[in-house]
Structure formats: structure tokens, C-alpha cells
C-alpha positions, 0 to 999 in steps of 0.5 A, a space after each residue: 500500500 504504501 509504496 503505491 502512494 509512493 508512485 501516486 506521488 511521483 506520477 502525480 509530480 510529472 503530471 503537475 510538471 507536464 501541465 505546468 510546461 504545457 501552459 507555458 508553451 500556451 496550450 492551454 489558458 490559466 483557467 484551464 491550467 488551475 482546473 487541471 491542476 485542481 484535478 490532480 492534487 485531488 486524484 487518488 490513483 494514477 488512473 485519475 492522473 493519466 486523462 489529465 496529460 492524455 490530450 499533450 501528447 508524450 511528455 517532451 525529454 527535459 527537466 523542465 518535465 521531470 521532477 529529478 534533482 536538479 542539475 548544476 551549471 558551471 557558469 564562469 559568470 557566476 558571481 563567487 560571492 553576493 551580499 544582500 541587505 533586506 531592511 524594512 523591505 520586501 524582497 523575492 527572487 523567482 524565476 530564472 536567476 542565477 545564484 551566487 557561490 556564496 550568498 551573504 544574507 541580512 534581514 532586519 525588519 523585512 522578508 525575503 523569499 527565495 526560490 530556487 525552483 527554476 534557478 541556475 546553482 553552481 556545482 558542489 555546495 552553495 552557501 547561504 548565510 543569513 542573519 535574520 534579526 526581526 525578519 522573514 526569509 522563506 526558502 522554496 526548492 525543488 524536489 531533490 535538490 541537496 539540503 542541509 540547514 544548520 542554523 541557529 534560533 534565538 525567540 525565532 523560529 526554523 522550520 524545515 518542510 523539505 524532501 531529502 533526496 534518497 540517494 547521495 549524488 556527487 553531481 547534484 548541486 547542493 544548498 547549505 544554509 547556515 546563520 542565526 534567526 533572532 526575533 524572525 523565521 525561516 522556513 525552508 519548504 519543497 514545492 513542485 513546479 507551478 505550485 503554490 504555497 496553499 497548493 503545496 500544505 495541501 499535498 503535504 496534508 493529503 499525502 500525510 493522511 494517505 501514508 498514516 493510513 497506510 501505516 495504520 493498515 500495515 499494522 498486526 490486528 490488535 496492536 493499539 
């Protein structure tokens, strides 16, 4: 039982990244795209997933359609080091954008969200440095992409909602986050391709019941 979620969660993975890559080469409009999508993150077999991508013909071979850890870019423009200072302001960084060997971060009265799902990551290790004092930093990655957060807190909360991917790959790129959070949050969180933040608790939530469930039928009769 459990490892059908576990291939309901994978399919379920490549057809919201079909759907997402299909919307934008413009097969289809927003409101389709949200209909599907709903659609997906509702299904409970495979079965139901399939008709969803059926009418796109085979999926395209990119990573752009495939939820695989991502791949690292050795560009030579790559800046080795970047400082950014976040003071009573806001600041995000999506889409394509090509990250820093090392980002030095500070946060004070402001937030800052990050995402890495379509961004450029050198090989090896990038480090993050953040010192958060009264702020905000929100970190979104990829499925599969490396991880590791060693940051301490001070009245401050870090609060990790990430996969780690299953196997340890020397050509993955991996995302190190060190520092301190004082009066602040930071919270580092996995979300598929196209997917939003209410989107994504709600798979986590979904997914959760499905695998206690799982769990609960796993059990000899009797056990309590």
C-alpha cells in the first residue's frame, strides 16, 4: 500500500510538471491550467492522473518535465560571492536567476523569499548565510535538490518542510544554509513546479493522511 502512494506521488509530480510546461508553451489558458491542476492534487490513483496529460501528447525529454534533482551549471559568470541587505523591505527572487557561490544574507525588519525552483546553482555546495534579526526569509526548492540547514534560533523560529533526496549524488548541486534567526523565521519548504504555497500544505496534508493510513493498515490486528 504504501509504496503505491509512493508512485501516486511521483506520477502525480510529472503530471503537475507536464501541465505546468504545457501552459507555458500556451496550450492551454490559466483557467484551464488551475482546473487541471485542481484535478490532480485531488486524484487518488494514477488512473485519475493519466486523462489529465492524455490530450499533450508524450511528455517532451527535459527537466523542465521531470521532477529529478536538479542539475548544476558551471557558469564562469557566476558571481563567487553576493551580499544582500533586506531592511524594512520586501524582497523575492523567482524565476530564472542565477545564484551566487556564496550568498551573504541580512534581514532586519523585512522578508525575503527565495526560490530556487527554476534557478541556475553552481556545482558542489552553495552557501547561504543569513542573519535574520526581526525578519522573514522563506526558502522554496525543488524536489531533490541537496539540503542541509544548520542554523541557529534565538525567540525565532526554523522550520524545515523539505524532501531529502534518497540517494547521495556527487553531481547534484547542493544548498547549505547556515546563520542565526533572532526575533524572525525561516522556513525552508519543497514545492513542485507551478505550485503554490496553499497548493503545496495541501499535498503535504493529503499525502500525510494517505501514508498514516497506510501505516495504520500495515499494522498486526490488535496492536493499539
Amino acid at each position: 500500500m504504501a509504496q503505491s502512494l509512493v508512485a501516486l506521488r511521483d506520477r502525480r509530480e510529472q503530471v503537475i510538471a507536464q501541465l505546468s510546461n504545457s501552459y507555458a508553451q500556451d496550450l492551454f489558458d490559466v483557467d484551464e491550467l488551475e482546473r487541471r491542476l485542481d484535478l490532480a492534487h485531488g486524484a487518488r490513483s494514477v488512473a485519475e492522473l493519466d486523462p489529465l496529460v492524455a490530450d499533450l501528447g508524450p511528455p517532451v525529454a527535459t527537466t523542465a518535465l521531470v521532477v529529478a534533482a536538479p542539475t548544476a551549471i558551471d557558469d564562469p559568470a557566476r558571481l563567487a560571492i553576493k551580499k544582500q541587505r533586506v531592511i524594512m523591505s520586501a524582497v523575492e527572487r523567482r524565476g530564472r536567476w542565477s545564484v551566487p557561490r556564496a550568498l551573504d544574507l541580512r534581514v532586519f525588519w523585512g522578508s525575503i523569499e527565495l526560490d530556487f525552483r527554476d534557478a541556475s546553482l553552481g556545482p558542489g555546495v552553495t552557501t547561504i548565510h543569513v542573519r535574520v534579526m526581526m525578519g522573514n526569509v522563506e526558502v522554496i526548492l525543488p524536489p531533490n535538490l541537496g539540503i542541509d540547514v544548520d542554523v541557529s534560533s534565538f525567540a525565532g523560529s526554523v522550520t524545515e518542510r523539505h524532501r531529502v533526496p534518497p540517494d547521495d549524488d556527487p553531481a547534484r548541486p547542493t544548498l547549505r544554509i547556515v546563520g542565526t534567526v533572532r526575533f524572525g523565521n525561516l522556513e525552508v519548504t519543497t514545492r513542485l513546479p507551478g505550485e503554490t504555497a496553499r497548493d503545496a500544505a495541501r499535498r503535504d496534508k493529503r499525502e500525510r493522511k494517505q501514508l498514516a493510513r497506510a501505516e495504520r493498515k500495515a499494522l498486526p490486528p490488535g496492536t493499539p
